[in-house]
Structure formats: structure tokens, C-alpha cells
ROGU-308165 format. One line per 3 residues: number of its first residue (from 1); their letters; for each residue x, y, z of C-alpha. Coordinates in Angstrom, 1 decimal. Each point is the difference from the previous one (the first is absolute). Example, Ala and Ser with C-alpha at 12.3 -4.5 7.8 and 13.67 -1.06 7.14 Angstrom:
BEGIN
1 = as = 12.3/-4.5/7.8 | 1.4/3.4/-0.7;
END
This chain:
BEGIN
1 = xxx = 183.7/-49.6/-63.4 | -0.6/-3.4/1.6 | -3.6/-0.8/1.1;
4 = xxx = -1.0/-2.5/3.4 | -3.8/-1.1/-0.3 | -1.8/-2.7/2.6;
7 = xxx = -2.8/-1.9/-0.5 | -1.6/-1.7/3.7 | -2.5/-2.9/-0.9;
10 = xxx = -1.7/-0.5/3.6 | -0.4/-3.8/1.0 | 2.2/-1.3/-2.7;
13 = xxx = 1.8/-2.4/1.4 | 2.8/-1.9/-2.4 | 2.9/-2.1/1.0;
16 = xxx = 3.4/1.2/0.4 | 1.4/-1.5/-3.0 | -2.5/1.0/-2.1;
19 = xxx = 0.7/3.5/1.6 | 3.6/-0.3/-1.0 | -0.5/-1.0/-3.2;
22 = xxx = -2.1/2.8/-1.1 | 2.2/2.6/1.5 | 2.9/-1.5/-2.3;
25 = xxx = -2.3/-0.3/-3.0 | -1.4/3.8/0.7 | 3.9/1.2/0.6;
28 = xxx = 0.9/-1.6/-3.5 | -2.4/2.1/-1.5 | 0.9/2.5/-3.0;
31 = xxx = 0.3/3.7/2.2 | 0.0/-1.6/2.9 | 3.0/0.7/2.5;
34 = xxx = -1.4/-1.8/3.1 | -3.2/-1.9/1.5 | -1.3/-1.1/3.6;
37 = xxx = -2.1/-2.7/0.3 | -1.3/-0.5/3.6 | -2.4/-0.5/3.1;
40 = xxx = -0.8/3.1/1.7 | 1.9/-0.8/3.0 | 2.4/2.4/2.3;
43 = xxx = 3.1/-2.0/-1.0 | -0.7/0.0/-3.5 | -0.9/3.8/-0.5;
46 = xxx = 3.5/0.8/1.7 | 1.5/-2.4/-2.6 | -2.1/2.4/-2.8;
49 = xxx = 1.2/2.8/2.1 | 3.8/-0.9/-0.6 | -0.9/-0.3/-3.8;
52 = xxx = -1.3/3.2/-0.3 | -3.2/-1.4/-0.6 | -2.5/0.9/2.7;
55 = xxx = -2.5/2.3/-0.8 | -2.4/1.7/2.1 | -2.7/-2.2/-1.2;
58 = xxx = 2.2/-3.4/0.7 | 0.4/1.7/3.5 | -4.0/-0.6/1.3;
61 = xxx = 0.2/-3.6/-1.3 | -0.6/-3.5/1.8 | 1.6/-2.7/0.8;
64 = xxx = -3.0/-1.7/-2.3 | 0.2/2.2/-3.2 | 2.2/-0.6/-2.9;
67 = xxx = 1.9/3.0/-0.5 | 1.8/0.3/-3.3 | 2.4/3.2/-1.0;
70 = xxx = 2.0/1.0/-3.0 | 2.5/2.4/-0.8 | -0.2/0.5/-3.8;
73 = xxx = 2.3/2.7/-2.2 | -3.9/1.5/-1.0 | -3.3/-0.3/0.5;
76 = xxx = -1.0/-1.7/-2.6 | 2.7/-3.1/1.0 | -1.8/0.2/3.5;
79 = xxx = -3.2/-0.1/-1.1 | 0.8/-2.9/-2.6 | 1.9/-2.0/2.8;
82 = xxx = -3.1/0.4/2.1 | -2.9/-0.7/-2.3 | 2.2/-3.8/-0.9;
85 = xxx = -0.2/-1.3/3.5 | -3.0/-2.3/-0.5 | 1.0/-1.1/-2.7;
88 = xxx = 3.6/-1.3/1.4 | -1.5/-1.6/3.2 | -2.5/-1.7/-2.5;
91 = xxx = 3.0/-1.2/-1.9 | 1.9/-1.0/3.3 | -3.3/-2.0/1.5;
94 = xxx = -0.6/-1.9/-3.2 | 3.7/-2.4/0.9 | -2.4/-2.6/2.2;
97 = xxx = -1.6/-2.2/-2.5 | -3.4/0.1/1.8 | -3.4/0.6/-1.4;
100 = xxx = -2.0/0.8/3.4 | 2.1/1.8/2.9 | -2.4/-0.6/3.1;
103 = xxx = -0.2/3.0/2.4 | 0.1/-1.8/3.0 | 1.5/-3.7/1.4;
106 = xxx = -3.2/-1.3/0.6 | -0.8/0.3/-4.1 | 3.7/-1.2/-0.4;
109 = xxx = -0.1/-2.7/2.0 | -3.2/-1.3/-2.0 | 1.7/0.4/-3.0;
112 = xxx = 3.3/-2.3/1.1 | -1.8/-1.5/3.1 | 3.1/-2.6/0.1;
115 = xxx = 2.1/3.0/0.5 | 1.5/-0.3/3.8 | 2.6/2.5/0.0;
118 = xxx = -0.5/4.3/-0.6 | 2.3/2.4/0.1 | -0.4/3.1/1.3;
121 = xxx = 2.1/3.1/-1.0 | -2.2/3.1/0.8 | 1.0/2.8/2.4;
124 = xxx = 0.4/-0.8/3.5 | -3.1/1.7/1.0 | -2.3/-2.4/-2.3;
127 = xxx = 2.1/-2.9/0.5 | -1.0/-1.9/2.9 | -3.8/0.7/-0.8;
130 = xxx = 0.8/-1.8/-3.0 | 2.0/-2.6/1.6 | -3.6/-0.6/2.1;
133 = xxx = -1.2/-0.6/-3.2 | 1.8/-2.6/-1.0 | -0.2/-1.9/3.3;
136 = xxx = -3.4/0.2/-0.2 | -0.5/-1.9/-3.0 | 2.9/-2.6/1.7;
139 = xxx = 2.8/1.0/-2.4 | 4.0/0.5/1.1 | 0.6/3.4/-0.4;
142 = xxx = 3.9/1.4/-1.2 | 0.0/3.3/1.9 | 2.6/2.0/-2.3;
145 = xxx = -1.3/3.6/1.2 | 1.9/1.7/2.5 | -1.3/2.8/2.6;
148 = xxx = -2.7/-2.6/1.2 | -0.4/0.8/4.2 | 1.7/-2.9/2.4;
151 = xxx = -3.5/-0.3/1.5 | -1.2/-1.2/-3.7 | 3.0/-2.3/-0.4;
154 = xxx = -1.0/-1.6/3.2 | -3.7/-0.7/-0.6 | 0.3/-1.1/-3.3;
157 = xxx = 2.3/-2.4/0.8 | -1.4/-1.5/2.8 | -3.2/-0.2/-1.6;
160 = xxx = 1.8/-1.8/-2.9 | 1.9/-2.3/1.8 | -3.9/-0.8/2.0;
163 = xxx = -1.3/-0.9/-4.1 | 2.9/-1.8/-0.5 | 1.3/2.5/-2.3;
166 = xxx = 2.9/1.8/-0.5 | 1.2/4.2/0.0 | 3.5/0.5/-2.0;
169 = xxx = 0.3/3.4/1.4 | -0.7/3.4/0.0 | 3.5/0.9/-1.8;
172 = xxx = 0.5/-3.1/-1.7 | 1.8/0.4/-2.8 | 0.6/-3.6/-1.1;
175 = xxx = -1.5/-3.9/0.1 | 0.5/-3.0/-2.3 | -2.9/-2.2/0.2;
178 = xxx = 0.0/-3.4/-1.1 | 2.7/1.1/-3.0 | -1.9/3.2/-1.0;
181 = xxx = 1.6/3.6/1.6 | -2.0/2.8/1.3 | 1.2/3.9/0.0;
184 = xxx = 3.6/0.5/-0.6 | 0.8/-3.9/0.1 | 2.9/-2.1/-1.9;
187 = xxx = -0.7/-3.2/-2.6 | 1.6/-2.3/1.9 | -0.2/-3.8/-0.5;
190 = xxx = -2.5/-2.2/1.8 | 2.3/-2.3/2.9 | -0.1/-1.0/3.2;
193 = xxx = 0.7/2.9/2.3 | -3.4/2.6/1.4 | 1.0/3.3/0.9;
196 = xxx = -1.8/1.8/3.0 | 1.6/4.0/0.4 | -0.8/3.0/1.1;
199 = xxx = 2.2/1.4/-2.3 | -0.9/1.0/-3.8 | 3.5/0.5/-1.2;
202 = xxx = 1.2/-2.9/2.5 | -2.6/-2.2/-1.4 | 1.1/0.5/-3.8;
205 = xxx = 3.9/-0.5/1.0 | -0.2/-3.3/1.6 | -2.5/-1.3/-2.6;
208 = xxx = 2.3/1.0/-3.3 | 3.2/-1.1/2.3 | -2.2/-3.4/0.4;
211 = xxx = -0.6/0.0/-3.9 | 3.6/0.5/-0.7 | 1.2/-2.6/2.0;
214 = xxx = -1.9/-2.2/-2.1 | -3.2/-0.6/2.1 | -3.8/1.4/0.7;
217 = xxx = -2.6/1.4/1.8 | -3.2/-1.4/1.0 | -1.4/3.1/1.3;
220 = xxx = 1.3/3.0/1.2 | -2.3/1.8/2.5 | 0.3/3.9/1.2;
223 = xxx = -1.2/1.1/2.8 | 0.4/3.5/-0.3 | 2.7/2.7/2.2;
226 = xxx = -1.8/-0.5/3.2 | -1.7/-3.6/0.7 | 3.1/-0.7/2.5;
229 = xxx = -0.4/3.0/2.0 | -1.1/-0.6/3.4 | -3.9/1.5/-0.6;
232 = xxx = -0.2/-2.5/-3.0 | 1.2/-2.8/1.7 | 1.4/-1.5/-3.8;
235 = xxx = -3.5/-1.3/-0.6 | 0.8/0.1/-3.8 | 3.2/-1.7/0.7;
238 = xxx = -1.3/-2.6/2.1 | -2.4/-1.2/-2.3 | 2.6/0.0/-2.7;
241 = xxx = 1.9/-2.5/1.8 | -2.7/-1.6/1.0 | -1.6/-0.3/-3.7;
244 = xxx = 3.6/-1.3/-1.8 | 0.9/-2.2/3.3 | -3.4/-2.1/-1.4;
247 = xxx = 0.7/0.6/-3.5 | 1.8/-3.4/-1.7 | 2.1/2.0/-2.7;
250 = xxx = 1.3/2.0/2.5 | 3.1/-2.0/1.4 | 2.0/2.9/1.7;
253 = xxx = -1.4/3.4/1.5 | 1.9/3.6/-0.2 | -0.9/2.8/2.1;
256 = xxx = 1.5/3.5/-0.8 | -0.8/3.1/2.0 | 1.4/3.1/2.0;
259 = xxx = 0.7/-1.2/3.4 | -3.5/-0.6/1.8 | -1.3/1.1/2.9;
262 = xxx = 2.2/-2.1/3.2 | -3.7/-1.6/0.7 | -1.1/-0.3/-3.5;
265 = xxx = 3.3/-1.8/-0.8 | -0.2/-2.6/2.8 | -4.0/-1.0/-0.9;
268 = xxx = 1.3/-0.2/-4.0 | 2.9/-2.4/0.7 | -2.2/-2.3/1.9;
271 = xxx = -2.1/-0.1/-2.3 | 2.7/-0.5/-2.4 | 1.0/-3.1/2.1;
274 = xxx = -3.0/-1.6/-0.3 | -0.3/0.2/-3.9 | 1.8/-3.8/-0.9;
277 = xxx = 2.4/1.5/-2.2 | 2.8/1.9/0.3 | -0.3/3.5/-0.2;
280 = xxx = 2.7/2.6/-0.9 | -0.5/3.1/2.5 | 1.6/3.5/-1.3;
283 = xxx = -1.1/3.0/2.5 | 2.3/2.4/-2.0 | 2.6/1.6/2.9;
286 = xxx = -1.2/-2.5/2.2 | 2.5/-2.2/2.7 | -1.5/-3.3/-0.7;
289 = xxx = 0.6/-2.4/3.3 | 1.9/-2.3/-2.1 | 1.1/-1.6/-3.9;
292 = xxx = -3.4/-2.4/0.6 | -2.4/-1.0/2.6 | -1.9/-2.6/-0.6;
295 = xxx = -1.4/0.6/-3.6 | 0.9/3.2/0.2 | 2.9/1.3/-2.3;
298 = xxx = 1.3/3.8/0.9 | 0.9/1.9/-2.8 | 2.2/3.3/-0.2;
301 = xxx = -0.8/1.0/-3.3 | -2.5/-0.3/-3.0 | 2.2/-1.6/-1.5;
304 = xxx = 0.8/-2.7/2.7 | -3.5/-0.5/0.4 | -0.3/-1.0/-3.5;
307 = xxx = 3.4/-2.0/0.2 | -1.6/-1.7/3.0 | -3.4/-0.9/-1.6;
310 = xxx = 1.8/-1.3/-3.1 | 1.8/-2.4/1.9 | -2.4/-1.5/2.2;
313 = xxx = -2.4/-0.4/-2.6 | 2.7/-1.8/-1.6 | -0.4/-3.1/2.1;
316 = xxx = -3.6/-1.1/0.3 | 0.7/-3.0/2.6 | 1.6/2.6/2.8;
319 = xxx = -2.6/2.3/-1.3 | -3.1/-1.6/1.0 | 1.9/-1.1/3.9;
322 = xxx = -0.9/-3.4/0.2 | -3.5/0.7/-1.1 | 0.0/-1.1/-3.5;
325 = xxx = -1.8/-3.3/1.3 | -3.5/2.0/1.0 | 0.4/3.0/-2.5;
328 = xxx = -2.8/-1.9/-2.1 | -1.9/-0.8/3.5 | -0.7/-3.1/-1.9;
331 = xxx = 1.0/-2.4/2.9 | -2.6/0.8/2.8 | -3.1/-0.7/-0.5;
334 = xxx = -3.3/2.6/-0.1 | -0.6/0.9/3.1 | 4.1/0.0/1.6;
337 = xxx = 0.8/3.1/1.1 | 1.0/-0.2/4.1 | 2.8/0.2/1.9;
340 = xxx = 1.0/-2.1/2.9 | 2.9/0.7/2.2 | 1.0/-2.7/2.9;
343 = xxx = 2.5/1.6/2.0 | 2.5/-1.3/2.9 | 1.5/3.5/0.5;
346 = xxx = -1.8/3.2/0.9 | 2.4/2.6/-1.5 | -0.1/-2.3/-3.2;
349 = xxx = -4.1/0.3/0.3 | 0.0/3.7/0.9 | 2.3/0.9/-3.2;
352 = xxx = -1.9/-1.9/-2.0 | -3.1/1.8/0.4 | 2.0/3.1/-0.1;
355 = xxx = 1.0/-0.4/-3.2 | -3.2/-1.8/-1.2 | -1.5/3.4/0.7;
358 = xxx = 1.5/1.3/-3.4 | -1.9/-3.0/-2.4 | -3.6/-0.3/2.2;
361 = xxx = -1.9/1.8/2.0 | -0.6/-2.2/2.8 | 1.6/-3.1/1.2;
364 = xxx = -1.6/-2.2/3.2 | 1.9/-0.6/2.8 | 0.2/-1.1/3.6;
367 = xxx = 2.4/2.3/0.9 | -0.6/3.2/-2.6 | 2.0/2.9/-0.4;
370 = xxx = -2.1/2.3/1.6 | -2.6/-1.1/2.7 | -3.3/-0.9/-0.5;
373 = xxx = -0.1/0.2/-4.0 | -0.2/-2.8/-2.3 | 0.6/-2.5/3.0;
376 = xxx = -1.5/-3.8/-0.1 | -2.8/-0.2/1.9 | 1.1/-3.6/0.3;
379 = xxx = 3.6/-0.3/-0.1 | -0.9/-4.0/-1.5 | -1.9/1.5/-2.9;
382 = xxx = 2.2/1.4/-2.7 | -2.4/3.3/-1.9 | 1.1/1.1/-3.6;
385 = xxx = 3.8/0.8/0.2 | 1.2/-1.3/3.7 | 3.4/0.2/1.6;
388 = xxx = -0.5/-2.1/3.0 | 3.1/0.6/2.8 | -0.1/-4.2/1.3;
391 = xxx = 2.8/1.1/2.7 | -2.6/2.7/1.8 | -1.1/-1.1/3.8;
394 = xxx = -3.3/-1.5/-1.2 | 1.7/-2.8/-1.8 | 2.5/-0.6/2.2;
397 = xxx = -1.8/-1.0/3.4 | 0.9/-3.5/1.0 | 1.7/-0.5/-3.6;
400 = xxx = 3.3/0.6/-1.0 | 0.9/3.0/-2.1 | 0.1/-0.7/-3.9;
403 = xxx = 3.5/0.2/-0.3 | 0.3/-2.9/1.7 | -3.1/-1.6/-0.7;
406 = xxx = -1.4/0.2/-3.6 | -3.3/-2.6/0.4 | -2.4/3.5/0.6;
409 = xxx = 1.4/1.4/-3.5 | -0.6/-3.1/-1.7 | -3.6/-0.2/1.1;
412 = xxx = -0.6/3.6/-1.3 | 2.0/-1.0/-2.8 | -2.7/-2.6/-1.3;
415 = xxx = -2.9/2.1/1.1 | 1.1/2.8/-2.1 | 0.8/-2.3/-3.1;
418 = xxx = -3.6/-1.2/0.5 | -1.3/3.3/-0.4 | -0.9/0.7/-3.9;
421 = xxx = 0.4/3.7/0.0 | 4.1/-0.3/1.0 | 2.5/0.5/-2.9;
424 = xxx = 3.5/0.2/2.4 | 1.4/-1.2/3.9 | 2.8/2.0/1.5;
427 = xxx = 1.5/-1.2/2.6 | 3.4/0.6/2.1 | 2.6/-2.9/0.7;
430 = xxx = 2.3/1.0/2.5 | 3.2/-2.0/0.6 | 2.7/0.3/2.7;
433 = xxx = 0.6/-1.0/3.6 | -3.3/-0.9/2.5 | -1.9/-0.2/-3.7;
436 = xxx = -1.4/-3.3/-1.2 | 2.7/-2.1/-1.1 | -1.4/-0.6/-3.6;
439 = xxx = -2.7/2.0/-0.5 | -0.3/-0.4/-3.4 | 0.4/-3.8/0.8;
442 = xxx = -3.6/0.5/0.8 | -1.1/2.6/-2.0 | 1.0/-0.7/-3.3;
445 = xxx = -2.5/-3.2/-0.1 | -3.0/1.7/1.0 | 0.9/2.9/-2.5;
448 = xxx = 0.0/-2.8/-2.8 | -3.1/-1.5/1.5 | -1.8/3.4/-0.3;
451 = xxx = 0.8/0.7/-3.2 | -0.8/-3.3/-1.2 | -3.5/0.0/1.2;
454 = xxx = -0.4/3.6/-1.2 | 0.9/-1.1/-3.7 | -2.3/-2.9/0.3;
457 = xxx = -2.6/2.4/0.8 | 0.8/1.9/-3.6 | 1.9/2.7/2.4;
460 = xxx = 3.3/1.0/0.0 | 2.1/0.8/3.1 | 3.0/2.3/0.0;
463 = xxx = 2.1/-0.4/3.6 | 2.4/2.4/1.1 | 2.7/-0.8/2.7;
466 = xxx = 1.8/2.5/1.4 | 3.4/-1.9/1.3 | 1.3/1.6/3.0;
469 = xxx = 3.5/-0.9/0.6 | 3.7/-0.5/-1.0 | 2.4/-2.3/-1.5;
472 = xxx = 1.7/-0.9/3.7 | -3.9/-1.1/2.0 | 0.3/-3.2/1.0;
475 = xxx = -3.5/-0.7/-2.2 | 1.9/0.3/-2.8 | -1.1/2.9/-2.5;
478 = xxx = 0.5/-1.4/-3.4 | -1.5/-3.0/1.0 | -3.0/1.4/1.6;
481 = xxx = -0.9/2.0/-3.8 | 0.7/-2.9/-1.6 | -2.6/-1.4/1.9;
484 = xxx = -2.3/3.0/-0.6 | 0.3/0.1/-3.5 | 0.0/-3.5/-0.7;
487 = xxx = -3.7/0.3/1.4 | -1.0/2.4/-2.3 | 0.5/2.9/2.4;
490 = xxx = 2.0/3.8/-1.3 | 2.5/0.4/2.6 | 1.5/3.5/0.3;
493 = xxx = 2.3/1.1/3.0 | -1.3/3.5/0.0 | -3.5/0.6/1.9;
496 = xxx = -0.9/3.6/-2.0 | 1.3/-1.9/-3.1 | -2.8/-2.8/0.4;
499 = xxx = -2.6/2.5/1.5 | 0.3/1.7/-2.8 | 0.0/-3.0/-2.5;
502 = xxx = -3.2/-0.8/1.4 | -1.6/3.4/-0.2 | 0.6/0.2/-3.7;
505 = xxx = -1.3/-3.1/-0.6 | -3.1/0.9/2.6 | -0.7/3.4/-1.8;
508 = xxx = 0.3/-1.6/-3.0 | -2.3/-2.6/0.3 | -2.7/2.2/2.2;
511 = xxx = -2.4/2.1/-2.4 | 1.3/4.1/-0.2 | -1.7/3.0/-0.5;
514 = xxx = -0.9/0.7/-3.7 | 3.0/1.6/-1.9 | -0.5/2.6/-3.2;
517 = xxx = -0.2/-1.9/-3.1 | 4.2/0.5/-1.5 | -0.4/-2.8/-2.8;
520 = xxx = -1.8/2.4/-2.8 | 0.2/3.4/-0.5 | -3.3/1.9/-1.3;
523 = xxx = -0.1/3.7/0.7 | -1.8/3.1/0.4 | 1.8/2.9/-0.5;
526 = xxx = -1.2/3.5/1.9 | 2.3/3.2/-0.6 | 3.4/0.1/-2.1;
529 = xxx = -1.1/-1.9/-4.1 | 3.4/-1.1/0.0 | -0.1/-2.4/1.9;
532 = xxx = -2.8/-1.9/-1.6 | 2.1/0.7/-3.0 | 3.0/-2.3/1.7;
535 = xxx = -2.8/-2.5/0.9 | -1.3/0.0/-3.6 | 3.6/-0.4/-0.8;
538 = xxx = 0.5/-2.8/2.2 | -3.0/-1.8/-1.5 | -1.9/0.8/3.2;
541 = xxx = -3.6/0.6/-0.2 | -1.5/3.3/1.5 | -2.4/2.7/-0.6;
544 = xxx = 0.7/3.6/0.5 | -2.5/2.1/2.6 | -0.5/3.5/-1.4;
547 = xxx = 0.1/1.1/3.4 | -0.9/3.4/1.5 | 0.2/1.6/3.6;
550 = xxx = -3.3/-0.7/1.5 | -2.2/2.8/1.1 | 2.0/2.4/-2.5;
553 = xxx = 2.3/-0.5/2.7 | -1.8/1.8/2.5 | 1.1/-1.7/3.0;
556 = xxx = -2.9/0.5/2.5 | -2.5/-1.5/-2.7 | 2.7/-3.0/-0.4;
559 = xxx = -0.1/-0.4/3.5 | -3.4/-0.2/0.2 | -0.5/-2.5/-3.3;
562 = xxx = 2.9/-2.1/1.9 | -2.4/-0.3/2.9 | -2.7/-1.0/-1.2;
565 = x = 1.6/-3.1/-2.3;
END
């Protein structure tokens, strides 16, 4: 006659894989017929309850005690079974080569203070206390637990991104980091790609499509299930891109994810836009607006997207858009970092600081987009980044507008050259009928002038032209860029494609917010052992917390201890 005999240790919190090994090692027992390793949870006593395994003791369990039942052919195999479970999770804890396992991260933390990264795998209910923890002591935190509330994913994120930090979930089931992989990650080859997804499974495709296809990853950033929902706002995702858009190795961006939240979307592709490098968008099931806007590539597929990212990160000089000149900033001096813009047209103006919008907070102007902020208080007097509109009524009282008359712009021209703070001039030449009849006839000459003096200052001056005009004006098109460029000036025909030349080159040059260290990998590991095993693995060091609920998981005294932190 078969036996069934629990055991409930109160407060004895293990990990799940621990749990699941010593169910299989009990189950393989001589006179054993089955085993059940669990939490005291609802779901998991209806999962003994299906197995014929829930007794009446099991039954007034809680979620915080261990509960382990057997189901022997005798008593004797039962009690045998039982009395060998220390023994077997002292057998199972002893894999982690570590002599001290510190209770808490503050002792852990001492013991590998270069550690920046933990990892947190506890139950949902502990997790985001922990995750506290850990940005506390100003470390990144890889959120792998699921069942943490959306009003916990929302503070700890913001309150990360505040530090500088960053929060790779709740439900994040994968991350490669600088080379090394985190939870249920692939060995994939170091290269030139970085990988920002809310998507675990999506994530490990498009990085072992990548390694396939015969390149690698620089990093490869989750952001767990619901960052791109609209109560997120994508906060992970955001500073994923914004993190690999400054990183050097990274040459070409992917994002994978479920189709976002309509708002969520919008704000992500322009910040997308503004990274300097093309970036390789798949919204799985989403209609993208087009094959590629700007340096954004759509992709159908996973595979696509890895297809894509192969290919552009094939060809470095189309890679880096023009920009391969400043990607060392070695050219400017200390101190460059403004924007001017001297603009004949409004529109032209007004779309600039449009699209400015996506690479620097504020930008000056005379005519701004929206009244009364970040206008000149003296429309003569450029401050920080300045897009000055030289056709508005103030200029043009008893003067002739500057399409016909460029001698105002050329003034401003030397007077912002003269200024040691600014790195780049943008400025409008329109051609056609009623316009100057060579305005880069005058131009181009006090271009060359400007930048000479700035170089004999030890400063460097980048000029960019945008040429307004076609091949029939009677100024002559080809001619007039020839001009331009024979100056020194960039000429480019499209006015978002210069705006937003110059705003990489701005946002690049202008100090950012601090990003989480990605170029070493040093962790602390809170919850599931295996994955400091896989660390260990990967020749990663880490320390293993031999973590416990708090409180005895009492939930009113954890409360209470959380408060008073």
C-alpha cells in the first residue's frame, strides 16, 4: 500500500531550480513513485492536487513555506526519502565555488564592490524590494522575476534612469552585456550590432541570426514585456538606444518588440532618429510607414531585421552618414559645442528647430516655436544653440530682405565665428527668380574667411549650406555648390537632412546625462544559482546572496522595514 508524507519548513525560502532539482533527485529515489517540491502557493497546491499529492497538512500552507511530499510504496521509503533532504540541498548548494555567501547586497557588494550589475530572480513579491536594493548601492539591476506590480516597474525605473542607471525588466528573460549573457542568453560573437528588445525569445533570434550571418553583438539590452506600453512610456527602451547610440562599438542599432503603444511608438522612433546611426526598427505585426526613413530601416521579420543589420554594418562609410569626420570629436576644440543657424527662410528656420527638438532641449531663437520660450532677448545676440530667422520684420525695416541682400548674414557670419564656444553655422541659400543673382558669389568668401580665422584661432569650423534650388534657376545650381563646397562649406539640398546632421553632431559634442557602465560586466547575483553558475561559466565574476524573504515574509513588518530605509 502506497504511503504520501509532507514535510512544511516555515520561512524556507529556496530557488526554483534548486526546488526542481531536489524534487527529481527525491523522485529517483529507491521506493519512491513520486515527489513535489514547492512554495506554498494556491497555484502550486492545485498542481500537487492534480498529482495526487496534496495532503491535508500541505492544504494550510503558505505561499512562504517549503512544502515537500512523497508518495513511497512503504513507510519506511517515505521516511527515508524525507530524512535525505538536507542532505541533497547541501549537495545541490555546494556547485558555486564560494567560501562566504553574504546574506544581504550590502555585505555582497563589499565583498565585489566593483560589481555594477545584480541580478535579481526572487518571487515577484520580494523582487522590486530587492531591486531598491540594488539601486541604492548605484548598481544596474537585471529584473528576471516576473509578477512584480506595474506601479513597481514604474518607480524603479524612473528612479534608475534619475541615477543614471539602468532596469532590464521585471520579466526579463535575456541580456548580453559587453560579450557576457545573462538568464537564458546565446554565446554569440562580439561585433558591431547592439540589440535593444522587449522581447526575450525575439532578442535571442536576431542575435544568433546576427552570429550566423557571420557578424556580432555589442550589447543586447532587454527591457522586459511591458516598457513600451503606454504607462511605461519605454523608459528601459529609451535609454537602451540612448546608451548604444553613444557607445563607439556599436555601429548599427536593432529594436525588436510586440507592436507598442501608437504614442509609445511615435516618442521611440524619434528618438531612434536622433541616434547617428542607422537603426533597424522591427515592431513585430506592425505596418511600418515605409522600407526606411531617414536612419530608420523597417523590418518584417526577425530574420529581416538581422538581414538588415548585417548589411548595413557592412559598410562603415554609409554607416557612420557623413559623420566619420567628428566621430573622434578630435577636430573642435575644448569648449565647441554650439549651434548657429542664419536663416533667409522662415519655414526653413521653423523646421529646423522642429527637428532640433529631437537632439537638444532648447534652441534660441527670434522667432521660436512656441511663444515666449527660449526666445533672444536680443535678437543681435546669439545664446547657446540659436536659430536666428534674418528674414523676420525686425531685420527687414529700411533693408532689403536676405534673399536678395546677403551683407546682414555675413556680419552675423563673422560675429559667430568669433565666438569660441561655436563648433557649426547653418545657413539657407535660396536660389531662383527675385533671389540674389549669385548668392553664393558672396557667400562662399566670407564662409572661407570664417573658417580660416576660426582655425587660426586653434578652432575648427564646420559650415553647412542648405542649397535651395534646381538645375533650370537662372543662378545656376551646380555652380552655386561648387562654390559652397569649394569654401569649405557641406552643402545638402534637404533642410531636415542638414537639421539633422547638425543635431548629431550638436548632441554629440554637448555633455549627456550619465549612462550605466556596459564595458565590464561584474555581478551580483540575488535568486535562481544558475545563473551565477553561467556567469562563473562565462568567466564573469559574481558572488551569490543567500537571500531570504525579509520579515519571514510577513508583509506588514516588510512594509514597515521598507519605510523606514
Amino acid at each position: 500500500m502506497t504511503v504520501t508524507k509532507a514535510e512544511i519548513r516555515t520561512g524556507a525560502y529556496y530557488d526554483s531550480v534548486i526546488l526542481m532539482q531536489l524534487q527529481r533527485s527525491l523522485a529517483a529515489l529507491p521506493g519512491l513513485l513520486d515527489a513535489g517540491v514547492v512554495m506554498g502557493t494556491a497555484a502550486n497546491k492545485d498542481i500537487l492536487a492534480q498529482s495526487d499529492l496534496l495532503t491535508p497538512e500541505v492544504q494550510s500552507a503558505v505561499a512562504d513555506d517549503l512544502v515537500i511530499v512523497v508518495r513511497a510504496q512503504d513507510d519506511g521509503a517515505a521516511q527515508a526519502a524525507l530524512a535525505q533532504v538536507d542532505e541533497l540541498l547541501t549537495r545541490r548548494r555546494g556547485t558555486i565555488e564560494q567560501e562566504f555567501r553574504p546574506k544581504s547586497l550590502e555585505s555582497a557588494a563589499k565583498m565585489l564592490p566593483e560589481a555594477q550589475w545584480v541580478l535579481v530572480s526572487v518571487p515577484g513579491r520580494y523582487a522590486a524590494g530587492v531591486a531598491r536594493q540594488a539601486l541604492r548601492l548605484g548598481k544596474n539591476v537585471f529584473l528576471y522575476s516576473d509578477n512584480v506590480s506595474l506601479e513597481d516597474e514604474i518607480a524603479l525605473k524612473q528612479t534608475a534612469a534619475a541615477k543614471g542607471l539602468l532596469v532590464m525588466g521585471p520579466d526579463c528573460g535575456t541580456a548580453i552585456v559587453n560579450g557576457v549573457g545573462l538568464g537564458f542568453a546565446n554565446r554569440v560573437r562580439r561585433g558591431p550590432i547592439g540589440i535593444v528588445a522587449a522581447s526575450g525569445t525575439g532578442l535571442q533570434q536576431v542575435s544568433v541570426r546576427i552570429h550566423q550571418l557571420g557578424s556580432g553583438v555589442t550589447h543586447a539590452l532587454g527591457t522586459g514585456g511591458r516598457d513600451l506600453s503606454e504607462p511605461v512610456g519605454a523608459v528601459t527602451a529609451r535609454q537602451g538606444l540612448d546608451l548604444l547610440s553613444r557607445d563607439p562599438e556599436t555601429r548599427v542599432i536593432v529594436i525588436v518588440s510586440k507592436p507598442p503603444a501608437p504614442q509609445v511608438a511615435d516618442e521611440l522612433l524619434r528618438t531612434a532618429r536622433s541616434a547617428g546611426k542607422p537603426v533597424v526598427v522591427d515592431f513585430i505585426g506592425y505596418a511600418p510607414p515605409a522600407r526606411q526613413v531617414d536612419n530608420l530601416h523597417f523590418a518584417a521579420t526577425l530574420d529581416q531585421a538581422a538581414d538588415l543589420a548585417v548589411q548595413l554594418a557592412q559598410d562603415a562609410e554609409r554607416r557612420m552618414q557623413g559623420l566619420d569626420k567628428i566621430a573622434e570629436l578630435g577636430l573642435f576644440a575644448p569648449g565647441q559645442r554650439y549651434l548657429r543657424g542664419l536663416f533667409s527662410g522662415g519655414t526653413l528656420a521653423y523646421e529646423a528647430l522642429l527637428i532640433l527638438q529631437d537632439y537638444v532641449p532648447t534652441v534660441y531663437s527670434n522667432a521660436p516655436l512656441k511663444k515666449g520660450q527660449s526666445v533672444l532677448e536680443n535678437s543681435l545676440v546669439s545664446v547657446e544653440h540659436t536659430i536666428v530667422d534674418l528674414g523676420e520684420d525686425e531685420f527687414t525695416v529700411g533693408r532689403l530682405h536676405p534673399m536678395m541682400d546677403n551683407d546682414l548674414r555675413i556680419r552675423r557670419l563673422q560675429q559667430e565665428a568669433q565666438d569660441p564656444d561655436v563648433a557649426i553655422i547653418l545657413l539657407d541659400v535660396v536660389l531662383g527668380y527675385g533671389a540674389h543673382p549669385d548668392p553664393a558669389g558672396e557667400l562662399a568668401p566670407a564662409i572661407a574667411e570664417a573658417r580660416a580665422s576660426t582655425e587660426e584661432a586653434g578652432r575648427y569650423l564646420e559650415v553647412v549650406a542648405i542649397l535651395v534650388g534646381t538645375d533650370e534657376d537662372p543662378q545656376g545650381f551646380d555652380g552655386q555648390a561648387q562654390q559652397l563646397q569649394a569654401a569649405g562649406a557641406r552643402v545638402e539640398t534637404s533642410n531636415e537632412a542638414a537639421a539633422r546632421y547638425v543635431g548629431r553632431m550638436i548632441k554629440a559634442l554637448n555633455p549627456q546625462p550619465p549612462i550605466p557602465n556596459l564595458q565590464s560586466l561584474v555581478a551580483m547575483n540575488v535568486g535562481l544559482e544558475s545563473f551565477a553558475e553561467s556567469l562563473a561559466a562565462q568567466d564573469t565574476p559574481v558572488v551569490q546572496v543567500d537571500w531570504q524573504p525579509p520579515a519571514g515574509g510577513n508583509e506588514k513588518l516588510m512594509a514597515l522595514l521598507e519605510r523606514m530605509r
